[in-house]
C-alpha positions in Angstrom: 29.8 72.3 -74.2 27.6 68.8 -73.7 27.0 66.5 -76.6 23.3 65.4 -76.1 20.7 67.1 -78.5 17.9 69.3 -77.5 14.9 67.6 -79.0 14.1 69.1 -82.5 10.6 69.9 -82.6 9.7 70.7 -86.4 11.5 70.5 -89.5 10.1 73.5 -91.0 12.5 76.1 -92.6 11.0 79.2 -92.8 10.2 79.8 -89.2 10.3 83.1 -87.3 13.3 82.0 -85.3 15.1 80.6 -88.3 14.5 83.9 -90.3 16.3 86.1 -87.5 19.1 83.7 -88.0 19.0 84.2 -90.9 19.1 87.9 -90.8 21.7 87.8 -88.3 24.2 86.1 -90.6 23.3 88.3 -93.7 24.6 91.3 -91.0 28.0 89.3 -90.8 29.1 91.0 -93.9 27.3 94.5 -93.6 29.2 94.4 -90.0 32.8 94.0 -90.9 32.2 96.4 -93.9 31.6 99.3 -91.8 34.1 98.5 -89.4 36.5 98.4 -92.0 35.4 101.5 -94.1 38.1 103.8 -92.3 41.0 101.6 -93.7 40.0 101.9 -97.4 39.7 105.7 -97.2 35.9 105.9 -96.5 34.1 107.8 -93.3 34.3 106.3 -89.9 30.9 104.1 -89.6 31.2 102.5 -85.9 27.6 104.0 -84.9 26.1 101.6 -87.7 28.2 99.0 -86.5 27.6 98.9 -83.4 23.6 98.9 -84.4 24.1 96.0 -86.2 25.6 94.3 -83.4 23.3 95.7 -81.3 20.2 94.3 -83.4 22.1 91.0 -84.0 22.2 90.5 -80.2 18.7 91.0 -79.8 17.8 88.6 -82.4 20.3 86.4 -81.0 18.0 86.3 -77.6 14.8 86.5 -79.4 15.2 83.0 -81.7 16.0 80.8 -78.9 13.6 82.7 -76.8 10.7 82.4 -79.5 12.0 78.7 -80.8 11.1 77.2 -77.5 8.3 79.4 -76.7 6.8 78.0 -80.2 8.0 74.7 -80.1 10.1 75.7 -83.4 13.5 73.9 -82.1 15.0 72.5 -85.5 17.9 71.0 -86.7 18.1 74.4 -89.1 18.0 76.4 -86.4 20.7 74.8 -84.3 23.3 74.5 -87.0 22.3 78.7 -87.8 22.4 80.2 -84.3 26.0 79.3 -83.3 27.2 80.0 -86.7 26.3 83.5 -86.7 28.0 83.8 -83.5 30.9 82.4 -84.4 31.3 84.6 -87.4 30.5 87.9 -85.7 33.1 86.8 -83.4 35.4 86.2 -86.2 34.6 89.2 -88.7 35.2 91.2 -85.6 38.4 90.1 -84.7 39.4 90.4 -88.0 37.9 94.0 -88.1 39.3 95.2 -84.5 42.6 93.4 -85.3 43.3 95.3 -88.5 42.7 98.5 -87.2 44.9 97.6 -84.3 42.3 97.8 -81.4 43.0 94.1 -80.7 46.3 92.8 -80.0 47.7 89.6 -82.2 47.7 88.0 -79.0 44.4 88.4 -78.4 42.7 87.1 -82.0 45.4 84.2 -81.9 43.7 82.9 -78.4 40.0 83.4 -79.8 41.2 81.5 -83.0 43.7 78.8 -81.5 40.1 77.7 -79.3 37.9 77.9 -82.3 40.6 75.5 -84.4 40.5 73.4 -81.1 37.0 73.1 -81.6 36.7 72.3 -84.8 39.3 69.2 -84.4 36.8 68.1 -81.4 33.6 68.4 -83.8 35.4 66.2 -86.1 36.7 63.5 -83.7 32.6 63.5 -82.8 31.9 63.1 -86.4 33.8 60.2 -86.8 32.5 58.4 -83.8 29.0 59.3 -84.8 28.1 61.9 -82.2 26.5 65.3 -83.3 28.0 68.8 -83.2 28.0 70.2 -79.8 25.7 72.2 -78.2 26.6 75.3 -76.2 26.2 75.0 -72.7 26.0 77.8 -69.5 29.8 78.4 -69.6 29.8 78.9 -73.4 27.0 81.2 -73.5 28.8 83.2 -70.8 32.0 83.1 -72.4 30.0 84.5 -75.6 27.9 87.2 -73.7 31.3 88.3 -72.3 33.2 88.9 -75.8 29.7 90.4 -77.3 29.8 93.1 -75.1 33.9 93.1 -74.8 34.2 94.0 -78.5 31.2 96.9 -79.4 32.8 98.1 -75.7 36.0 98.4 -77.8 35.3 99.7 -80.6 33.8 102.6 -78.6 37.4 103.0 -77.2 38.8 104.0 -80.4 39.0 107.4 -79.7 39.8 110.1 -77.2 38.4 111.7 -74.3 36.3 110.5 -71.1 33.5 108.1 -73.0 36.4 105.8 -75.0 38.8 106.0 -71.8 35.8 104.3 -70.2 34.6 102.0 -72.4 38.3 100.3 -72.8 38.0 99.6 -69.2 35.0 97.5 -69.3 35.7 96.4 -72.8 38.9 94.7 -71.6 37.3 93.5 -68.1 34.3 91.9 -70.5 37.4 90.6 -72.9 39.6 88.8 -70.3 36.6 87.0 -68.7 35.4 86.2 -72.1 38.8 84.5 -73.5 39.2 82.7 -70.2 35.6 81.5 -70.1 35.9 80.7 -74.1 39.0 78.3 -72.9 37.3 77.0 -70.2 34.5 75.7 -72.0 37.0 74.6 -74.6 38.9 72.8 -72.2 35.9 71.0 -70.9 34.5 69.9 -73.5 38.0 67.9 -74.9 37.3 66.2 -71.4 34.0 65.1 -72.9 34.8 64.5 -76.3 37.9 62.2 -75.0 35.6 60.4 -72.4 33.4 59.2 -75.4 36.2 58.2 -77.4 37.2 56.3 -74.6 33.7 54.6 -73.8 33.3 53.5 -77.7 36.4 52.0 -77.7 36.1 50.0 -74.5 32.5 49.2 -76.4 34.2 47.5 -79.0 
């Protein structure tokens, strides 16, 4: 994570980049409803849910791609982007976890690094310092669990296809939890290292 700011370029709202933000978090819901369809009685629906991961991930490189290409960087669109991916993260642990593809373990390390960021965003808050921005390690560690979790949904089954795809779903899933803690780890350093300078400031 590093705590400067990419330089916001227009304030506008309704930008392309911003509207596949947008869209991506209005698939949050649609996402974990068809994961979950199975456990309230209704037909298996993890081809449609692994579309609409599918299409969120491709929006997901086409607004930053676009934003910059444009010059349509905004404060709108920073705040949007990481929340979308931080809630398809979270609906589908919460989706994979209840149908008992992911361990407790598992969801309690994603979420024990998300609370740890949190705590950090609002020791920045109080000093005066924006949210972070995700940095190389965090995107990695994100690319890793995006294709760890459709990877394991597709292993909830039987036969050669599944038995493959929970290999490399839990090779993309280790390297994706470490890299999420690494990143998390780092950035404390940062956050305490500005605590630190302010109060030597004072």
């Amino acid at each position: 994570m590093e705590v400067q700011e990419t330089r916001v370029q227009t304030n506008r709202v309704l930008t392309i980049p911003n509207i596949l933000s947008m869209a991506r978090l209005v698939g949050v819901p649609i996402f974990l409803w068809l994961i979950l369809r199975p456990e309230f009685g209704g037909p298996q629906s993890d081809g449609w849910a692994l579309l609409v991961l599918a299409l969120s991930g491709i929006s997901d490189y086409l607004d930053g791609k676009l934003a910059r290409r444009w010059n349509q960087i905004s404060s709108l669109g920073r705040l949007l982007d990481p929340a979308a991916d931080r809630l398809y993260i979270l609906s589908t642990l919460v989706g994979l976890t209840w149908r008992e593809i992911l361990p407790i373990w598992l969801t309690a390390a994603l979420l024990a690094r998300e609370l740890l960021l949190l705590v950090m965003v609002g020791i920045l808050r109080r000093h005066g310092y924006p949210p972070p921005q995700v940095n190389f390690l965090g995107k990695a560690a994100t690319f890793n669990l995006m294709y760890a979790f459709p990877l394991l949904l597709l292993s909830d089954g039987t036969g050669w296809l599944p038995s493959l795809a929970a290999i490399f779903g839990w090779a993309f899933a280790g390297w994706g939890t470490t890299l999420y803690w690494w990143a998390g780890v780092l950035y404390v350093v940062q956050v305490r290292r500005l605590v630190r300078a302010d109060a030597m400031a004072d």
